[in-house]
BAKOLTI-483005 format. One record per residue (C-alpha): residue number from 1; residue in three letters; x, y, z. Coordinates in nm, 3 decimals. Layout:
REM BAKOLTI-483005
[NUM; "ALA"; [X; Y; Z]];
...
//
This chain:
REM BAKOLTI-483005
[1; "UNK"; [-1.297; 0.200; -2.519]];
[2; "UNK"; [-1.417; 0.309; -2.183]];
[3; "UNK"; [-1.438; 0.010; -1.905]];
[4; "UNK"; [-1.574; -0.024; -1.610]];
[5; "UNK"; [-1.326; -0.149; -1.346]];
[6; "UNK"; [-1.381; -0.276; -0.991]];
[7; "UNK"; [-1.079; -0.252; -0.744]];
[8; "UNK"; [-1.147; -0.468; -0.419]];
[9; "UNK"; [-0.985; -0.396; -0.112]];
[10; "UNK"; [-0.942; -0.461; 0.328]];
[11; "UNK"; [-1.249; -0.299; 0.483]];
[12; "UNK"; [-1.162; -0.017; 0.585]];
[13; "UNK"; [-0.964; 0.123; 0.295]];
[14; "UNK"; [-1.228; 0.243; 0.053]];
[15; "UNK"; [-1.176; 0.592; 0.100]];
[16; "UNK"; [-0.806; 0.595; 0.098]];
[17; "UNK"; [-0.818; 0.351; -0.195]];
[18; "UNK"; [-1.119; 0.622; -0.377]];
[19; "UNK"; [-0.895; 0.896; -0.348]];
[20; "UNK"; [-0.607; 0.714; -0.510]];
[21; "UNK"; [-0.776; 0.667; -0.823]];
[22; "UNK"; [-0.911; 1.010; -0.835]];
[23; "UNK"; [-0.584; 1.095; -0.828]];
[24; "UNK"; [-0.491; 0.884; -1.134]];
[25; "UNK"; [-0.744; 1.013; -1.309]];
[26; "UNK"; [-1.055; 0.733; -1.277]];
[27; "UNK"; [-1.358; 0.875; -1.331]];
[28; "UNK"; [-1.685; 0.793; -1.223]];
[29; "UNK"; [-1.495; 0.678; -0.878]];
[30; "UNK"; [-1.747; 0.515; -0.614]];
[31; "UNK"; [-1.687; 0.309; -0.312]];
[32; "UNK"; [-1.875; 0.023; -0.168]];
[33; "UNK"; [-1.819; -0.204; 0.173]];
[34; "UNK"; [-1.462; -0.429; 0.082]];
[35; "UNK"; [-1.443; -0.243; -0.317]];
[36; "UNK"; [-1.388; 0.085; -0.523]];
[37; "UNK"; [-1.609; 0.089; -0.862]];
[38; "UNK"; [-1.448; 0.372; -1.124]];
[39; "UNK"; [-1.419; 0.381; -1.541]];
[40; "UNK"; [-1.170; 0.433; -1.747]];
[41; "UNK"; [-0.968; 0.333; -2.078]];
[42; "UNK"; [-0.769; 0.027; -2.174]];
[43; "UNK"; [-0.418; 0.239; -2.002]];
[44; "UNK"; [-0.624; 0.281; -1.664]];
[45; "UNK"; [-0.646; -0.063; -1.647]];
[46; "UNK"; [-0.301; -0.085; -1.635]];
[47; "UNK"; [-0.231; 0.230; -1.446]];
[48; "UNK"; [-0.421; 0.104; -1.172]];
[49; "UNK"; [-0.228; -0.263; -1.191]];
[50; "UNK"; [0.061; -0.058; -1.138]];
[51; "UNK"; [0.029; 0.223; -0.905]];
[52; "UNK"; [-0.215; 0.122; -0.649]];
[53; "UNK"; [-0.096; 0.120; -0.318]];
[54; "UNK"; [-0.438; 0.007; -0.150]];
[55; "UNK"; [-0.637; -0.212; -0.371]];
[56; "UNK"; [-0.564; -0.613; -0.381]];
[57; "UNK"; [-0.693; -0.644; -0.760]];
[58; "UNK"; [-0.837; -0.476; -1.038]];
[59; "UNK"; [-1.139; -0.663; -1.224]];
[60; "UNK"; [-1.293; -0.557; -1.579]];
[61; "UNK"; [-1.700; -0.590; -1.449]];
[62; "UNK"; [-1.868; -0.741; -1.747]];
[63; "UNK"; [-2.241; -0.732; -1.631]];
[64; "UNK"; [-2.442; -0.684; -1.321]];
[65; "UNK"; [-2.812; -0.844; -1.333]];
[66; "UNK"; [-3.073; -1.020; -1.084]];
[67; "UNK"; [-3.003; -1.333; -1.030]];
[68; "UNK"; [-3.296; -1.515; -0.793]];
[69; "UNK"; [-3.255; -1.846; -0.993]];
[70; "UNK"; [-3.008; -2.070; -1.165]];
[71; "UNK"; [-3.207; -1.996; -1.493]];
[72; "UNK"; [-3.172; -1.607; -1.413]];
[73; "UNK"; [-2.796; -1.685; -1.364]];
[74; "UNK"; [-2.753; -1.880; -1.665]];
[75; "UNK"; [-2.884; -1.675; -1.887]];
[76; "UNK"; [-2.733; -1.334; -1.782]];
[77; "UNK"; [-2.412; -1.490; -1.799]];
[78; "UNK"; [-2.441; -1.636; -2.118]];
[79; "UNK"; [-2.568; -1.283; -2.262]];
[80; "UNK"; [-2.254; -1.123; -2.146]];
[81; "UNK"; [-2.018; -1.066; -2.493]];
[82; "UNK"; [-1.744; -1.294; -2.339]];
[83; "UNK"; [-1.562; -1.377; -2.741]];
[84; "UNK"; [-1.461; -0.978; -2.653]];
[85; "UNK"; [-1.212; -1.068; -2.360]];
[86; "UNK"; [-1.178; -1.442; -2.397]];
[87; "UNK"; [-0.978; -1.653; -2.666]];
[88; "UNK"; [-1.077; -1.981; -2.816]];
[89; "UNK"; [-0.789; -2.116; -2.626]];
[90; "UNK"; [-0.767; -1.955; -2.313]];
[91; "UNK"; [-0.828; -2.096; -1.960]];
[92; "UNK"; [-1.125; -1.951; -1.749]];
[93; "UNK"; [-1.138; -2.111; -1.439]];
[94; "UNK"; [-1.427; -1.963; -1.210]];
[95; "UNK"; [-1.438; -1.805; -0.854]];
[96; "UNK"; [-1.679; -1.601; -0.662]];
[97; "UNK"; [-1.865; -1.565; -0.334]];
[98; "UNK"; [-2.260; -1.526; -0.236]];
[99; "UNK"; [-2.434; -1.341; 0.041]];
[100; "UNK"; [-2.780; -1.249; 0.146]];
[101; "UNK"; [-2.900; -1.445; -0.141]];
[102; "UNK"; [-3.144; -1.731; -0.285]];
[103; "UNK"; [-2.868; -1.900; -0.479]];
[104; "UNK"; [-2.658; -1.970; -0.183]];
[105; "UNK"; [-2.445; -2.261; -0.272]];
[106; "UNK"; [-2.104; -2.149; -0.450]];
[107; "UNK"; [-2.003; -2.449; -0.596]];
[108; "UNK"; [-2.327; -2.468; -0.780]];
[109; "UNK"; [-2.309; -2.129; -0.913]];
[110; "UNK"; [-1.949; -2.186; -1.019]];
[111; "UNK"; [-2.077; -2.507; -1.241]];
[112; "UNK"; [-2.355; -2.249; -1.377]];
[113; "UNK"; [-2.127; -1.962; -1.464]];
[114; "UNK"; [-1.862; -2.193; -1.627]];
[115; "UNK"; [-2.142; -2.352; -1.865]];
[116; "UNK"; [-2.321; -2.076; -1.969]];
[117; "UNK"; [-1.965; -1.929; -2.040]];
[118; "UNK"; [-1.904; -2.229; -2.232]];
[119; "UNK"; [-2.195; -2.257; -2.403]];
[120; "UNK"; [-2.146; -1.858; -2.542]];
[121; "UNK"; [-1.820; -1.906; -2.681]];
[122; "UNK"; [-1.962; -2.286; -2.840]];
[123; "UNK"; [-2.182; -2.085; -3.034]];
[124; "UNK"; [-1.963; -1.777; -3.151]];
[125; "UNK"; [-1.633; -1.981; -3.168]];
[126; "UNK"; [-1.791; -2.317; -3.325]];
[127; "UNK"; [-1.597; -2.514; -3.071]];
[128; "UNK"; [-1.697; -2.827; -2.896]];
[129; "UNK"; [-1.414; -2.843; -2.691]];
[130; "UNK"; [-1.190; -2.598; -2.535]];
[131; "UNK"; [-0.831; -2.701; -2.451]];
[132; "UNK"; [-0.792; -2.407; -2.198]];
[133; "UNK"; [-0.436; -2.422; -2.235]];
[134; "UNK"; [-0.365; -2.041; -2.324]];
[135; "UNK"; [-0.333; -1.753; -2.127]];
[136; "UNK"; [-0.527; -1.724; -1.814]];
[137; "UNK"; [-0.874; -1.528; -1.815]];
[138; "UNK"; [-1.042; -1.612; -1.463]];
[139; "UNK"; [-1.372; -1.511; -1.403]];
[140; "UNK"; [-1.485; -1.401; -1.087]];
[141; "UNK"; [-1.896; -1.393; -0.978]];
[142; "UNK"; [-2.047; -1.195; -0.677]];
[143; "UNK"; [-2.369; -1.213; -0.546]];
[144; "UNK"; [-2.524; -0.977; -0.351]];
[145; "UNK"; [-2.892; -0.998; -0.197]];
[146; "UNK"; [-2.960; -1.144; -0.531]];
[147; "UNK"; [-2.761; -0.911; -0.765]];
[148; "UNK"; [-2.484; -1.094; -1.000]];
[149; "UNK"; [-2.208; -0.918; -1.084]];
[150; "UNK"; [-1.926; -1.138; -1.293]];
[151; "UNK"; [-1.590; -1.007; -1.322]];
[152; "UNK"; [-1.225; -1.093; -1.517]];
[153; "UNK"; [-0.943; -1.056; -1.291]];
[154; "UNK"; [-0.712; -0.883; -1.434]];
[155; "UNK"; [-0.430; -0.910; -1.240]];
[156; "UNK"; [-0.387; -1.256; -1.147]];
[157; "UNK"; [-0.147; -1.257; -0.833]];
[158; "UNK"; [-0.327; -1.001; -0.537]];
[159; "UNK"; [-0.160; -0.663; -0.562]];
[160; "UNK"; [-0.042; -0.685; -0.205]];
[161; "UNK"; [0.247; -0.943; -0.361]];
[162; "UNK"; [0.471; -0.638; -0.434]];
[163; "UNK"; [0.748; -0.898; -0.459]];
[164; "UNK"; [0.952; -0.778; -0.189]];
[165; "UNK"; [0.846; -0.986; 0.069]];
[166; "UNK"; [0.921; -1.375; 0.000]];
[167; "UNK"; [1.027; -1.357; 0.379]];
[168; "UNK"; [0.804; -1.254; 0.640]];
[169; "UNK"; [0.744; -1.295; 1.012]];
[170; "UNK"; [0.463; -1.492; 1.177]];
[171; "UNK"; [0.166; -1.235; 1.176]];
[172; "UNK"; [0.292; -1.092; 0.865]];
[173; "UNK"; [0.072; -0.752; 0.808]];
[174; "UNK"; [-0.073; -0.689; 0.412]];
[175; "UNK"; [0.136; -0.448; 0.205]];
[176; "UNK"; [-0.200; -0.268; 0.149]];
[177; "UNK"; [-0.241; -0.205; 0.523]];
[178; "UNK"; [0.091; -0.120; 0.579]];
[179; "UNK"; [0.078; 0.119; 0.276]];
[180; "UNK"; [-0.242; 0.250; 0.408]];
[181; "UNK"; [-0.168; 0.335; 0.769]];
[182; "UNK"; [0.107; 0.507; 0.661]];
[183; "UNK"; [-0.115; 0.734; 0.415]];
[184; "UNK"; [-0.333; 0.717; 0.677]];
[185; "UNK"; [-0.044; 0.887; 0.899]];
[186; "UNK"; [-0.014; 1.162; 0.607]];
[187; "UNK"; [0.394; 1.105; 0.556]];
[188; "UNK"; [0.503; 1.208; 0.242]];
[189; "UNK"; [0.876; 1.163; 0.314]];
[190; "UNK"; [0.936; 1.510; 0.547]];
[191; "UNK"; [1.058; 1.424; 0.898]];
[192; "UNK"; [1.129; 1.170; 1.089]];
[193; "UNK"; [0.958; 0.806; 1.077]];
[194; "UNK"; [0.993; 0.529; 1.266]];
[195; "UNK"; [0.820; 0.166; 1.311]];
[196; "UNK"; [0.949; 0.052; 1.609]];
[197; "UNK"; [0.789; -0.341; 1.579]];
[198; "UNK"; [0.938; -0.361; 1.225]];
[199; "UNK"; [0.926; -0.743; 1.209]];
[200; "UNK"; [0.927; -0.821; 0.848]];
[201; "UNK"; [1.014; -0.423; 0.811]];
[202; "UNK"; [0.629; -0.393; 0.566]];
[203; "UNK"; [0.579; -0.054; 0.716]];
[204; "UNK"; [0.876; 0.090; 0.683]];
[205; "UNK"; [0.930; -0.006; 0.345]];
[206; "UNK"; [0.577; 0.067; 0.221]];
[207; "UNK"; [0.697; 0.427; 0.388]];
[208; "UNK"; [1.042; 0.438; 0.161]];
[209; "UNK"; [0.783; 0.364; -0.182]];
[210; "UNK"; [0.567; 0.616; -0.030]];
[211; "UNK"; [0.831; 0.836; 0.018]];
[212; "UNK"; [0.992; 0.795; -0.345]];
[213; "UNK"; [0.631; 0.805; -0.478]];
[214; "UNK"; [0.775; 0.479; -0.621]];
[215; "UNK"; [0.456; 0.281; -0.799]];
[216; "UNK"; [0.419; -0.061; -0.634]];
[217; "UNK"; [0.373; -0.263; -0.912]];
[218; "UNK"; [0.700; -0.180; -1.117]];
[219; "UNK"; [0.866; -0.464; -1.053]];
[220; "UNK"; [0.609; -0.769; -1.060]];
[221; "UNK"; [0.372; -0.866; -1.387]];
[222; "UNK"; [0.021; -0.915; -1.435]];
[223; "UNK"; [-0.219; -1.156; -1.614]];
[224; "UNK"; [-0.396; -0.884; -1.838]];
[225; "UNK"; [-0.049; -0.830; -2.008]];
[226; "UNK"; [-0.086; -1.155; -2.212]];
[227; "UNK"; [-0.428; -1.057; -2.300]];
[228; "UNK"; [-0.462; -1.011; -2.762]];
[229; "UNK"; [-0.685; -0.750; -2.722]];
[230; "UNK"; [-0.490; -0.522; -2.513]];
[231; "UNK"; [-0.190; -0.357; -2.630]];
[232; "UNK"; [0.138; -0.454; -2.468]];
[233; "UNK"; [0.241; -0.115; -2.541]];
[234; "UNK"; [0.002; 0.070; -2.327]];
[235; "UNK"; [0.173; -0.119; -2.014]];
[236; "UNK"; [0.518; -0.021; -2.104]];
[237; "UNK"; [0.361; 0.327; -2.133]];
[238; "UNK"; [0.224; 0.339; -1.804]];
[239; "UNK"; [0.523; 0.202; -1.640]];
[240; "UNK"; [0.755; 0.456; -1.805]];
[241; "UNK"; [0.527; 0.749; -1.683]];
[242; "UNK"; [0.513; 0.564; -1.341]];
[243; "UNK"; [0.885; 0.593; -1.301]];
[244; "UNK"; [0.878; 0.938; -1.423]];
[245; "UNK"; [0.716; 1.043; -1.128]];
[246; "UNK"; [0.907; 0.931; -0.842]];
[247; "UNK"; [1.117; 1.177; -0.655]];
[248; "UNK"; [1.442; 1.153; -0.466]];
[249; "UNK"; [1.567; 1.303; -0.152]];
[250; "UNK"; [1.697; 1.295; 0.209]];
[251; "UNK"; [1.464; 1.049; 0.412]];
[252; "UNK"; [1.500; 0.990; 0.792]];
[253; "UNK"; [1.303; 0.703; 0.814]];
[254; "UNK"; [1.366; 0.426; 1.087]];
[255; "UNK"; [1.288; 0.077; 1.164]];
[256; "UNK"; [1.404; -0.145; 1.455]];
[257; "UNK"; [1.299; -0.471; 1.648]];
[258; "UNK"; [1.369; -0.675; 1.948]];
[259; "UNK"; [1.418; -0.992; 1.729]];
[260; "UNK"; [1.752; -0.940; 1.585]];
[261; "UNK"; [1.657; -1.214; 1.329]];
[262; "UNK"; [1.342; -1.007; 1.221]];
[263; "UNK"; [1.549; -0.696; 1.141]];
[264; "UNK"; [1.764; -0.916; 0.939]];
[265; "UNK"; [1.493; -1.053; 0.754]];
[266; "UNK"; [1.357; -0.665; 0.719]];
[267; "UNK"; [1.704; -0.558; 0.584]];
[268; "UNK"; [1.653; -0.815; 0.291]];
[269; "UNK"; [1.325; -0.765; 0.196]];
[270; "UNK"; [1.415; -0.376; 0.190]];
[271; "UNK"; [1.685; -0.469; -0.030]];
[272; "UNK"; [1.483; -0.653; -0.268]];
[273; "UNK"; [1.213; -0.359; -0.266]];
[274; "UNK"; [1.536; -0.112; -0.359]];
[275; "UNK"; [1.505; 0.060; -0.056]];
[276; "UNK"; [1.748; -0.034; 0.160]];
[277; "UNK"; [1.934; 0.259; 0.189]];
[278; "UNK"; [1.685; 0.484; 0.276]];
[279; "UNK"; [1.575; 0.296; 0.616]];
[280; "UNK"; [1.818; 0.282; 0.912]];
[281; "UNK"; [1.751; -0.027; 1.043]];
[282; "UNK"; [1.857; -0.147; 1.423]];
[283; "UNK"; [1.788; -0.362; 1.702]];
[284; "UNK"; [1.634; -0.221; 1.962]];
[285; "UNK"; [1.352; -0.272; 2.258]];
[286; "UNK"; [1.041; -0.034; 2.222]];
[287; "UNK"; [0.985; -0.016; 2.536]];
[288; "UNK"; [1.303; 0.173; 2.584]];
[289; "UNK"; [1.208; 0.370; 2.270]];
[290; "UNK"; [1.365; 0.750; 2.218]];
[291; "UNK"; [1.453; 0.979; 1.943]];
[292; "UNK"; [1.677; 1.305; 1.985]];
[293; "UNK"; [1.490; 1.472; 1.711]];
[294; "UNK"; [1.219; 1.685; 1.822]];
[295; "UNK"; [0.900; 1.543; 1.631]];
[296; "UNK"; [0.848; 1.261; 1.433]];
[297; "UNK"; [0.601; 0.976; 1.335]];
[298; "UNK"; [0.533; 0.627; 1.488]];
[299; "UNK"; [0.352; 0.424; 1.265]];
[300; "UNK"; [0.348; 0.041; 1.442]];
[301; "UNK"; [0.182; -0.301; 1.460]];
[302; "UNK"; [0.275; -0.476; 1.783]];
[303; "UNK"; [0.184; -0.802; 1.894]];
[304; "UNK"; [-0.204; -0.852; 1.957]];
[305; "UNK"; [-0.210; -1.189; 2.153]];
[306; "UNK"; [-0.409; -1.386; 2.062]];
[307; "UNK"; [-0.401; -1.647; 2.376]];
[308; "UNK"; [-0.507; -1.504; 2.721]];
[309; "UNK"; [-0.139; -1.526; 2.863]];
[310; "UNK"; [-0.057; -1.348; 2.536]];
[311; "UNK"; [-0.318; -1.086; 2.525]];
[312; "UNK"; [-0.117; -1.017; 2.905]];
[313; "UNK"; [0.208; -0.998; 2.763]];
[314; "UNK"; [0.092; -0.753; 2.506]];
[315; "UNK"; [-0.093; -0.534; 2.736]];
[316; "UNK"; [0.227; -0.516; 2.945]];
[317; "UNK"; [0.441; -0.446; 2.613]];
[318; "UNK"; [0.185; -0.138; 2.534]];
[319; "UNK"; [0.214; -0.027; 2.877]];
[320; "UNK"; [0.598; 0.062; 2.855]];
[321; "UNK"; [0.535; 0.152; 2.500]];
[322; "UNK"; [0.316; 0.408; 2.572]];
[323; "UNK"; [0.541; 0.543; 2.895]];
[324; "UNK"; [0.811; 0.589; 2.632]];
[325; "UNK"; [0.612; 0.770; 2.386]];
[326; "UNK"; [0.511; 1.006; 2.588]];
[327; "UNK"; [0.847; 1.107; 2.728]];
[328; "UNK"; [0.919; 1.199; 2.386]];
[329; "UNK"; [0.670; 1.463; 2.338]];
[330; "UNK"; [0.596; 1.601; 1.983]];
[331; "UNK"; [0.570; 1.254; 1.820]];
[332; "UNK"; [0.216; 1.119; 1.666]];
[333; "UNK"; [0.195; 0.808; 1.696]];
[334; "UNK"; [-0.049; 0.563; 1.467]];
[335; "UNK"; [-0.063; 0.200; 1.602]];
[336; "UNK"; [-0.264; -0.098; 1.466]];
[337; "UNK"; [-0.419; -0.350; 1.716]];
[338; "UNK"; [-0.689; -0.582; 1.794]];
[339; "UNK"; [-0.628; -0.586; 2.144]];
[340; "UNK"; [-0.950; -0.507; 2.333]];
[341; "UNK"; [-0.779; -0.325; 2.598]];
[342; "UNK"; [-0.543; -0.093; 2.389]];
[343; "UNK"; [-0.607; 0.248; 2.522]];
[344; "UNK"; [-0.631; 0.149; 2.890]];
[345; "UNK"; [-0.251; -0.104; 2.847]];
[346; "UNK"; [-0.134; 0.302; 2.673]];
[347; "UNK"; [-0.265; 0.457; 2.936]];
[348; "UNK"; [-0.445; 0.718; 2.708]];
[349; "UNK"; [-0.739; 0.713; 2.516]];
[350; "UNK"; [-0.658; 0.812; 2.136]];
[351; "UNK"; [-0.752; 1.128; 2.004]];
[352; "UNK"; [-0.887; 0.942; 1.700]];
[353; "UNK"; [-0.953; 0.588; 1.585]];
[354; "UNK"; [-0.997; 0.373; 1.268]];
[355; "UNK"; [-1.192; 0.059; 1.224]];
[356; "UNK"; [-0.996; -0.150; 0.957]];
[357; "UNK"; [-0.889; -0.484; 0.931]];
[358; "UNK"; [-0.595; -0.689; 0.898]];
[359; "UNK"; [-0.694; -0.965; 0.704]];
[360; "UNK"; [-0.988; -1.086; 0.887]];
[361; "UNK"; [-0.837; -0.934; 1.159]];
[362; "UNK"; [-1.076; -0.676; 1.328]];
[363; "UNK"; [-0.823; -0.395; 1.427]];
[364; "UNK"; [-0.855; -0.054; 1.535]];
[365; "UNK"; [-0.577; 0.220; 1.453]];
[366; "UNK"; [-0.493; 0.399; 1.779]];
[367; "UNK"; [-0.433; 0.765; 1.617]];
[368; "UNK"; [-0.202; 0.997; 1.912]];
[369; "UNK"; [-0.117; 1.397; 1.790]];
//
């Protein structure tokens, strides 16, 4: 049965997210601002749950129509074949977000979506009551200068929740950045890396997965997989041919911090991810960063500042940052910030830059060859 699929993601990341599903084999792959629409079977459903680095869920789109009125919305929900997806005892709870349109007020199209969902199943299931207390099947709406599109989330907890990370710092950065500027970066696990602001250590473990080609989603679960209608097999499947694709080699990847507490708390997560071993971890001060190897790659987040005395401080942290960088010559260096002031604290404009964001973060990514 083919299925169309919608995989939403940080602005930003719809290309690197696009290309990640060609490579799994989506078809029909297209990107739009903030999500990637593609089509495949029941197992690329759960092949994308898996091994996507970059998207934060993956929905099963169930109808698109215009929506100017409640009526409109009503009834195009209530056409949709919902009995398909949705058991007579299964919870549906209803989400979504409107812009640029006439029916403006979300919790009123919530109440709409939910009847006419009700109403559907009434009518095929002859219920009267639903007790909701089975698996979960939520139900997501989107409307767009007065397009509906409804949606069933599929995965239930974002897909940035590798389940590494129960620790983090206090401007903890995505997994699906992290895992993105470092694709971003182009390291495949040859050379040297090194995140020299490790805090929570995301980068540098999201470079060890990388590295391994381990799939991100091995070790967490996912709300489809208690779904009747879609074989439990096919997810064992997909997570068998997952693991039969990772490699395993020499990595020289590096990760250090002023705070010796943050590199602590980096050393666990890295353990729980199963990569501790392959990142050397450290205390250290990057503004007295140096390597002895010849080349490398910096992949970073410092501080931003968000406070005027801290937007100071962090210019003055990317001014000795930068000094130290370039005394190491033959390093690229990819840093994330939202300071407005970036290239002229560095003390060098960047040979390339990247708009994406870090929650709702507006960030650049400095790019240095």
């Amino acid at each position: 049965m083919e299925l169309e699929l919608c995989a939403p993601c940080l602005f930003g990341l719809e290309g690197p997210l696009g290309n990640e599903l060609r490579h799994m084999d989506m078809e029909n792959v297209r990107g739009e601002n903030g999500r990637v629409y593609f089509t495949g079977d029941e197992s690329a459903l759960c092949r994308a749950n898996i091994r996507s680095r970059f998207a934060e869920r993956i929905l099963l789109v169930m109808g698109r129509f215009e929506a100017k009125t409640f009526d409109a919305l009503f009834e195009g929900t209530k056409a949709l074949p919902w009995e398909n997806y949705i058991p007579r005892d299964a919870a549906f709870p209803v989400k979504g977000w409107s812009l640029e349109s006439a029916l403006h007020s979300v919790p009123d199209c919530q109440k709409i979506v939910k009847k006419a969902v009700v109403e559907r199943l009434k009518t095929v299931y002859g219920l009267e009551w639903f007790s909701e207390e089975g698996e979960s099947c939520p139900i997501q709406f989107a409307l767009m200068r007065d397009e509906a599109v409804l949606y069933l989330d599929t995965s239930g907890t974002g897909l940035h929740k590798r389940g590494y990370r129960p620790a983090q710092g206090t401007a903890p950065l995505r997994e699906t950045l992290a895992a993105a500027v470092v694709d971003i970066a182009r390291y495949r696990g040859r050379g040297d890396f090194c995140d020299p602001f490790c805090g929570s250590g995301t980068i540098a473990i999201e470079a060890a997965l990388a590295a391994l080609n381990r799939a991100p989603g091995l070790g967490r679960s996912f709300l489809a997989e208690d779904w009747p209608w879609l074989d439990r097999g096919l997810w064992k499947r997909e997570r068998e041919a997952a693991r039969s694709r990772e490699y395993r080699g020499e990595y020289r990847i590096f990760a250090s911090d002023i705070d010796p507490r943050a590199v602590a708390m980096a050393r666990e997560n890295a353990r729980r991810a199963g990569v501790e071993e392959l990142i050397e971890f450290s205390v250290a001060d990057a503004r007295a960063f140096e390597r002895p190897t010849e080349s490398g790659v910096i992949c970073a987040n410092p501080p931003y500042g968000e406070r005027l005395m801290e937007k100071q401080e962090a210019g003055e942290l990317y001014r000795a940052f930068g000094r130290a960088v370039r005394a190491v010559p033959g390093w690229k260096a990819y840093i994330l910030s939202s300071h407005e002031s970036f290239e002229n604290c560095w003390g060098k404009k960047a040979d390339k830059r990247r708009r994406l964001y870090n929650g709702m973060i507006p960030c650049q990514l400095f790019m240095y060859f």
